[in-house]
Each structure stands twice: as C-alpha cells, then as structure tokens.
N, CA, C and O of each residue as an XYZ file, in Angstrom:
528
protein
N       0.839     -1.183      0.000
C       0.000      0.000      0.000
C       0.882      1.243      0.000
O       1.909      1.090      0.661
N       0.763      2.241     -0.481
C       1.089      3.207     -0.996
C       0.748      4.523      0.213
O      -0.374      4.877      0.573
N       1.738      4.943      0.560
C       1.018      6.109      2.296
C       0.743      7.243      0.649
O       0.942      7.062     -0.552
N       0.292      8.196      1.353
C      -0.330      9.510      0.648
C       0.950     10.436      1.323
O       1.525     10.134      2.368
N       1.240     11.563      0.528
C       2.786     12.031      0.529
C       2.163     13.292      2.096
O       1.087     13.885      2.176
N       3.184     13.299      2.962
C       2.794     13.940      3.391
C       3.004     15.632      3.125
O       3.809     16.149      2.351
N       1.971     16.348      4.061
C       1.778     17.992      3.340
C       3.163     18.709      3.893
O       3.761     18.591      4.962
N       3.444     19.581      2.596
C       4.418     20.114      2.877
C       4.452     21.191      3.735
O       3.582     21.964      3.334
N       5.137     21.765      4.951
C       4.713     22.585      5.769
C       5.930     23.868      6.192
O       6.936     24.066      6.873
N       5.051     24.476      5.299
C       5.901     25.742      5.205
C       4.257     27.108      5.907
O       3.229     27.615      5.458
N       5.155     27.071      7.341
C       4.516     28.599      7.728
C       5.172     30.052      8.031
O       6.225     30.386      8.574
N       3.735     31.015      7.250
C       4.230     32.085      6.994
C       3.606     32.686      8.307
O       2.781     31.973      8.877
N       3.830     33.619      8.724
C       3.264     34.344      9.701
C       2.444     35.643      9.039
O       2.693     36.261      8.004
N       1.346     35.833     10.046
C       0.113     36.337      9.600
C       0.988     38.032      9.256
O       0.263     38.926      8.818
N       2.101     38.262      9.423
C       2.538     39.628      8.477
C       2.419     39.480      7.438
O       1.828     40.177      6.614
N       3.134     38.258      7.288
C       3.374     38.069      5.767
C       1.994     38.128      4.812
O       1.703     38.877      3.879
N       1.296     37.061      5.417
C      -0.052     37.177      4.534
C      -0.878     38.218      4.542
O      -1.892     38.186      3.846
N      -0.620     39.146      5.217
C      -1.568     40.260      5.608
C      -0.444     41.179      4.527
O      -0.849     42.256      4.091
N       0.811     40.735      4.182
C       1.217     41.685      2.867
C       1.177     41.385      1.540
O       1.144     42.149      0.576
N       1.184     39.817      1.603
C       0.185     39.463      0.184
C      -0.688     39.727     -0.268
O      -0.770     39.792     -1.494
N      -2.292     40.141      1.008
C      -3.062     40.626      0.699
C      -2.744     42.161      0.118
O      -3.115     42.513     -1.002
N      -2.097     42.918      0.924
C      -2.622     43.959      0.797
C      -1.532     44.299     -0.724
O      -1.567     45.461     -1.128
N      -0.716     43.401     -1.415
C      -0.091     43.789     -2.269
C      -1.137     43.469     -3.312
O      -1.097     44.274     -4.243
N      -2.124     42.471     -3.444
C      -2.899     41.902     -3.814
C      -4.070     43.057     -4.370
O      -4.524     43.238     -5.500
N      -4.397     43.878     -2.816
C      -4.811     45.366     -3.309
C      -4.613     46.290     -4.237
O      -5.282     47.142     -4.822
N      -3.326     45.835     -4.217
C      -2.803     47.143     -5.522
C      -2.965     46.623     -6.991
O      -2.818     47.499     -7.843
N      -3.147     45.794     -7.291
C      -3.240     45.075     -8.754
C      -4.847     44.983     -8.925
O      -5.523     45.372     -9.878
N      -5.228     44.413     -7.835
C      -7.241     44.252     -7.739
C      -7.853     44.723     -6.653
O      -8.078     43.959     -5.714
N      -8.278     46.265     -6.601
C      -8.501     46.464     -6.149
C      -9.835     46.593     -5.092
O     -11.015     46.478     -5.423
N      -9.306     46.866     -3.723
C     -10.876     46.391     -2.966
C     -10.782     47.643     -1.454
O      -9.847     48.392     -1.172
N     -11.715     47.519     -0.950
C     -11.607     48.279      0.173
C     -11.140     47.584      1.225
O     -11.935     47.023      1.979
N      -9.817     47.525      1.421
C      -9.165     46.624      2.090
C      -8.783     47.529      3.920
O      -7.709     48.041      4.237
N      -9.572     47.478      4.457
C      -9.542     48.535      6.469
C      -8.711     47.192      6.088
O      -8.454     46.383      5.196
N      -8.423     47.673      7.817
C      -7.858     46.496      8.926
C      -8.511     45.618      9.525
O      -8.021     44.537      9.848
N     -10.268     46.126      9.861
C     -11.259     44.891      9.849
C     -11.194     43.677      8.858
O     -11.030     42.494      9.157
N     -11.391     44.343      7.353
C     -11.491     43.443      6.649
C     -10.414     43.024      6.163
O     -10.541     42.308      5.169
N      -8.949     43.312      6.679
C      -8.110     42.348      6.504
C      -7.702     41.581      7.278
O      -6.738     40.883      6.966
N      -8.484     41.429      8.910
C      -8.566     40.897      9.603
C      -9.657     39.522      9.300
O      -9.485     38.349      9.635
N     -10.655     40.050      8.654
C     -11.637     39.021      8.217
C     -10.621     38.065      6.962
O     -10.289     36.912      7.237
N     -10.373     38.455      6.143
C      -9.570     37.481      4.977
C      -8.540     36.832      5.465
O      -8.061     36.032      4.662
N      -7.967     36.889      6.598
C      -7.027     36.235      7.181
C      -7.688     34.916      7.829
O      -7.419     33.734      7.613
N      -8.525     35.423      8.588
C      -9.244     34.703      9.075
C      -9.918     33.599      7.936
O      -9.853     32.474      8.431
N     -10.408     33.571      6.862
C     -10.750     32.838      6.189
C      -9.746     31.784      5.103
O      -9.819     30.700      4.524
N      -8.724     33.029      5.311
C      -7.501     32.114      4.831
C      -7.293     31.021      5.611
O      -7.664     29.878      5.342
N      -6.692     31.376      6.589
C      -6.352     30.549      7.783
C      -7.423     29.278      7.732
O      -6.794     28.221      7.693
N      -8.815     29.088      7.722
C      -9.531     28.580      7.306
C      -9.780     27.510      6.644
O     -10.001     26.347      6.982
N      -9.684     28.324      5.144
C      -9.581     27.209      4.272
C      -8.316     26.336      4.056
O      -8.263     25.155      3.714
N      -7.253     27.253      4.353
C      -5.797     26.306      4.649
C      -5.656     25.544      5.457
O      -4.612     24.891      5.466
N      -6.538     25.357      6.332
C      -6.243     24.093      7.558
C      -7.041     22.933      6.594
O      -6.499     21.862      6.318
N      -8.367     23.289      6.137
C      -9.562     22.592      5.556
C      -8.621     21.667      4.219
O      -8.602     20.447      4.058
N      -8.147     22.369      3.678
C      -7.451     22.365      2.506
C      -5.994     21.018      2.482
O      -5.810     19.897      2.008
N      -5.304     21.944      3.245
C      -4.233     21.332      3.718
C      -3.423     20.486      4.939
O      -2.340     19.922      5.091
N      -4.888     20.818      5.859
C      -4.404     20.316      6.981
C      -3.254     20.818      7.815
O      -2.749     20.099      8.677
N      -2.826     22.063      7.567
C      -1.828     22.790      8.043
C      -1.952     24.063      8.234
O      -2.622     24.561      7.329
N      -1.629     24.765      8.956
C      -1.969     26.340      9.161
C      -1.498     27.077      8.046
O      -0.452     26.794      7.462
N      -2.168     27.920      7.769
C      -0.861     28.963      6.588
C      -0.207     29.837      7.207
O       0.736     30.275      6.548
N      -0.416     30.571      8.921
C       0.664     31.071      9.618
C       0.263     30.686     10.883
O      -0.656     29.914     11.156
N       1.144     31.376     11.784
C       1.945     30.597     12.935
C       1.085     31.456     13.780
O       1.494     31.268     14.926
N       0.105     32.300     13.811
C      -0.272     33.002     14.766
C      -1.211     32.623     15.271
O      -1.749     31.661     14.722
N      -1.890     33.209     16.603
C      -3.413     32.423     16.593
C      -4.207     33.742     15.895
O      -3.779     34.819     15.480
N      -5.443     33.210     15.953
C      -6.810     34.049     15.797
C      -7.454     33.651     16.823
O      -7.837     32.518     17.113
N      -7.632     35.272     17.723
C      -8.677     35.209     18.837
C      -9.973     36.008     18.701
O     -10.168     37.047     18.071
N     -10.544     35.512     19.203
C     -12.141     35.618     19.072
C     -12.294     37.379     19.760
O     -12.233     37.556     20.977
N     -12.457     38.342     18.958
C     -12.853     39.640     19.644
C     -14.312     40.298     19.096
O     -14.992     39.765     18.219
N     -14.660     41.559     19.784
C     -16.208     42.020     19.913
C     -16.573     41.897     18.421
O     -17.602     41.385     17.980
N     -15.520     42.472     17.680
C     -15.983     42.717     16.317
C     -15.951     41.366     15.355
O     -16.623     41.252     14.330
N     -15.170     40.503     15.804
C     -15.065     39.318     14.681
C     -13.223     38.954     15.257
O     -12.377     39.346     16.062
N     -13.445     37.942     14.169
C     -11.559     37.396     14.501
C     -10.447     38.297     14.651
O     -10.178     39.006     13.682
N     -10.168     38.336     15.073
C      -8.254     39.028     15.187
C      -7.565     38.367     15.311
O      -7.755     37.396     16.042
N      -5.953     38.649     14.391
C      -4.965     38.350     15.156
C      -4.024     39.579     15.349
O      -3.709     40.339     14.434
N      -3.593     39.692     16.695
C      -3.104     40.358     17.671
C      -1.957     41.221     16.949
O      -1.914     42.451     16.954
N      -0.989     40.319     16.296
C       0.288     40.557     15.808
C      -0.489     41.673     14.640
O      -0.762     42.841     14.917
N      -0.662     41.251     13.785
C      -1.375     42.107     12.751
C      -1.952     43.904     13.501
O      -1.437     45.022     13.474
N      -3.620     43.178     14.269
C      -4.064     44.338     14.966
C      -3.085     45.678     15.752
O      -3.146     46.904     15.667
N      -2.237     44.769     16.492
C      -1.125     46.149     16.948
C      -0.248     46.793     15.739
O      -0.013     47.990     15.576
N       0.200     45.642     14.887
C       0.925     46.341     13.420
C      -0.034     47.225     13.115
O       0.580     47.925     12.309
N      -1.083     47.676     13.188
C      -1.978     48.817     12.350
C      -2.887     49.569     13.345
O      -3.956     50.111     13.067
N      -2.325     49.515     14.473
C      -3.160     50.338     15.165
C      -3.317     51.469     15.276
O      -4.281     51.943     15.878
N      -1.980     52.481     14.463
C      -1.708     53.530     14.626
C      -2.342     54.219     13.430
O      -2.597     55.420     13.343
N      -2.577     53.192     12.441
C      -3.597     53.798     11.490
C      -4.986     54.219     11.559
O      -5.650     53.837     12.523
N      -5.578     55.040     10.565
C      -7.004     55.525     10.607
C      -8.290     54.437     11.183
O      -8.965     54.611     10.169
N      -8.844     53.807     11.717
C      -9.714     53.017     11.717
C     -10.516     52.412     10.331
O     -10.950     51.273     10.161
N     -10.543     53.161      9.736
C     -11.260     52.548      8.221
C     -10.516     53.159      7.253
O     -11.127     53.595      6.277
N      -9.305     53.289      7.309
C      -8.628     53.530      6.436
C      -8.354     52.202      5.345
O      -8.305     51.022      5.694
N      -8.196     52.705      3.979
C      -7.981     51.659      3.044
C      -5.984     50.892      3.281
O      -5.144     51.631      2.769
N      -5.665     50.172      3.663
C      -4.202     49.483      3.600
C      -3.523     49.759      1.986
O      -3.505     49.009      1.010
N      -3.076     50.926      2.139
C      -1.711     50.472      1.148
C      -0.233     50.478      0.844
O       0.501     50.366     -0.137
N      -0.154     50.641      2.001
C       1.551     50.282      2.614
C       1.777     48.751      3.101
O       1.277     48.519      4.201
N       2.323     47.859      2.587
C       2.855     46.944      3.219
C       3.066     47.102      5.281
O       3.196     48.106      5.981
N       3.019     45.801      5.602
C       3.342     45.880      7.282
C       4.798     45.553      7.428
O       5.339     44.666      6.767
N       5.428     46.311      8.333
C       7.004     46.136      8.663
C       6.443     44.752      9.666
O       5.311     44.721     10.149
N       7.472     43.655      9.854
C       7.886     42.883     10.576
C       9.201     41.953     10.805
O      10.057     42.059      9.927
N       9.501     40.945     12.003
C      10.477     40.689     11.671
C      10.749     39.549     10.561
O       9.876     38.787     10.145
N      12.097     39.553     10.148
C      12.044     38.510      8.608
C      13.741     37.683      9.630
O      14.791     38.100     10.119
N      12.996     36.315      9.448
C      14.564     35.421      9.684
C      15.135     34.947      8.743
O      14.578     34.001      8.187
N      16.678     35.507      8.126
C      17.189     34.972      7.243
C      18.674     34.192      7.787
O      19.598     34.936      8.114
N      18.837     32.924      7.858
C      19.758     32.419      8.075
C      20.084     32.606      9.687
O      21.100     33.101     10.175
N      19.337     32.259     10.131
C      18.961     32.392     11.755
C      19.259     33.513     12.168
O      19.573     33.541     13.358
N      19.282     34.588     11.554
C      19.526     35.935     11.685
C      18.212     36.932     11.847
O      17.414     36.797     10.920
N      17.917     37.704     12.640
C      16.541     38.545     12.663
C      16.578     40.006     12.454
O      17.460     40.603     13.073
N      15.910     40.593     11.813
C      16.156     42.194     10.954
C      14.798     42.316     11.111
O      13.954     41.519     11.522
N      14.731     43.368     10.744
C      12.839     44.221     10.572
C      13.064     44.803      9.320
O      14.023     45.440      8.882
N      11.442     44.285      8.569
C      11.712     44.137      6.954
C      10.248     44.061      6.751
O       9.359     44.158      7.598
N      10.158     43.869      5.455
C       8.791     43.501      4.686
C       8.351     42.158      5.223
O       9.134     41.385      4.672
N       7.889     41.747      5.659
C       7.775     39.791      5.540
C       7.241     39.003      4.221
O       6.094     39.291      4.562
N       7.131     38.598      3.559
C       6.620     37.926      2.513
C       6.622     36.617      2.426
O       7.584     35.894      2.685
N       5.301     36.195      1.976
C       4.656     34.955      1.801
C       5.603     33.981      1.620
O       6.532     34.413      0.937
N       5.755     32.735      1.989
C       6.486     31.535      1.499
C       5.910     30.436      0.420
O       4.704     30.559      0.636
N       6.006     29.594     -0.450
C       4.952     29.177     -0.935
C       5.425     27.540     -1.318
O       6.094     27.497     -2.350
N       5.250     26.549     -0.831
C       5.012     25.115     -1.334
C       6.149     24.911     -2.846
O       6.183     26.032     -3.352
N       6.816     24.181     -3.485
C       6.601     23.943     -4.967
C       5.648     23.673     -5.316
O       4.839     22.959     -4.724
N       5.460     24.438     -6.890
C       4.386     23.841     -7.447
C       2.972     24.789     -7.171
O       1.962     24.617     -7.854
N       3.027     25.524     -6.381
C       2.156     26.927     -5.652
C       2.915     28.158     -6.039
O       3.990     28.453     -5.518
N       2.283     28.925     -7.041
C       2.795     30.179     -6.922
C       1.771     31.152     -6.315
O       1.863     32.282     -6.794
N       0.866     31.003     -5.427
C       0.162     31.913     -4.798
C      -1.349     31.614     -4.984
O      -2.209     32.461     -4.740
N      -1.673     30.146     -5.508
C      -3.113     30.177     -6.575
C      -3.960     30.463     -5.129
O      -4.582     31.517     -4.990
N      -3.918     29.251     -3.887
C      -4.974     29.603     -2.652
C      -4.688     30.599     -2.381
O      -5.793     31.136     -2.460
N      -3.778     31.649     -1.986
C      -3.974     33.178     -1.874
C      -4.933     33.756     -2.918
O      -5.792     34.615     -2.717
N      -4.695     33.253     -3.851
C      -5.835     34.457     -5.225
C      -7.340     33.715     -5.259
O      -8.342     34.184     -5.798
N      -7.261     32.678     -4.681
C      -8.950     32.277     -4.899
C      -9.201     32.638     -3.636
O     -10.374     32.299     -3.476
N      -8.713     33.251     -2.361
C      -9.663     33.507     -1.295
C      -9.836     34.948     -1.161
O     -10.636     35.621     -0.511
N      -8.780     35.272     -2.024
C      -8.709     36.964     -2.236
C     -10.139     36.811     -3.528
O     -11.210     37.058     -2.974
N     -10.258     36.567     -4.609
C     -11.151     36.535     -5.334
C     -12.624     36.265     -4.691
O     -13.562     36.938     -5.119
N     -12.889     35.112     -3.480
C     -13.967     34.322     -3.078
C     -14.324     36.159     -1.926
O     -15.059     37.036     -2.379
N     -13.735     36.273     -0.772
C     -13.920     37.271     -0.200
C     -13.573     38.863     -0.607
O     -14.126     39.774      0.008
N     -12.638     39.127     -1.664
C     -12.222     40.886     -1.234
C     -13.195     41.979     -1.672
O     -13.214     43.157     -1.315
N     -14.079     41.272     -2.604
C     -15.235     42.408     -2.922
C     -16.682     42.062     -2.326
O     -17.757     42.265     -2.890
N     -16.444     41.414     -0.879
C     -17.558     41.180     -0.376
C     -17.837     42.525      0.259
O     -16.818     43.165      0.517
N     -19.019     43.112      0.578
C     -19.315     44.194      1.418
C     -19.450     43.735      3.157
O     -19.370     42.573      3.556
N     -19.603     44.580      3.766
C     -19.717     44.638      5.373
C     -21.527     44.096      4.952
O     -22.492     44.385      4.245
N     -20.861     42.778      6.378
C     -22.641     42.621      5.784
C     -22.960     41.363      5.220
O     -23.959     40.712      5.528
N     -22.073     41.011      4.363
C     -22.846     40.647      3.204
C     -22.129     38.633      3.495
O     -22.478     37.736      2.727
C-alpha cells in the first residue's frame, strides 16, 4: 500500500499574509480597512487548515467584539485611521539564516504553488461588502 505524501509545511506568519493581501490590493482592487483584513485572514487561515491540513501562519486568531483578530497584525496597524484603506505593506520581523532584521515579511509558498490559494480567497472574499 502506498502512504499519501505527506503535506508540505511551510509557515508564513500572519505579516506576511496580511502583505500578500494587501499587495494583492494594488493590482485588484478592494476596500481593504484592517477589519477586513482581519476578516480574509481569518478565512484564509480557514480554508488552509480545511485544505491542507496545516496552518498557513503561525499566529493564533482570537475571538474579539468585532469578529476574529490576530493580535500581531491588529497592533501592526493600530496607529492607522480606523477605516482607512491598507496600502503600505506591514514592517515585521524577517529570519534569514537564523539571523533577525525588521523588513517587509513575505509569503512563502510550497513547490508547485505560486500563490493560486492566496488568489482564490482573495477573489472568493475581497469584494464582499460589510454585511454581506
């Protein structure tokens, strides 16, 4: 019998994906606050466990008044407008070669993945309305 290969497990931390998204913004655009990039994370996170059986980052999501958060993210943008649209990338830290700097973070991705589950959950949620 033949095992099934196991999943490859590469995690990004919720900076990173929270700068995919919002780079994601700039090519297709959407009304991307910090709520609702708090919500697409959250659904990422989601379908990537569903999907893959593996987290797509390392952070948690805790349950707050308004809907999901994660923490790391929420303080990265707190100093911004409340409904302001995201279009600056988030500074965080980046480990290169067991070395730690403060940088852009960016997505990691599987072989064979160049970003497709990032663009179908960005496609499935980013022009949803509040609400809807």
């Amino acid at each position: 019998m033949t095992e099934a290969p196991s999943p490859v497990r590469i995690i990004n931390s919720a900076i990173a994906a929270s700068n995919w998204l919002i780079f994601r913004n700039r090519t297709d655009p959407s009304e991307l606050t910090p709520l609702k990039l708090q919500k697409e994370l959250y659904f990422a996170q989601g379908w990537h466990l569903a999907y893959h059986d593996v987290p797509l980052f390392e952070d948690p999501i805790e349950a707050w008044k308004y809907g999901p958060v994660v923490s790391s993210v929420y303080f990265a943008l707190s100093s911004r407008v409340k409904n302001e649209v995201i279009t600056e990338p988030i500074k965080g830290y980046i480990v290169q070669d067991g070395v730690y700097s403060i940088g852009v973070p960016e997505m990691k991705f599987p072989d064979g993945d160049d970003g497709e589950f990032m663009r179908s959950v960005w496609k499935s949620y980013s022009k949803k309305k509040r609400g809807s």
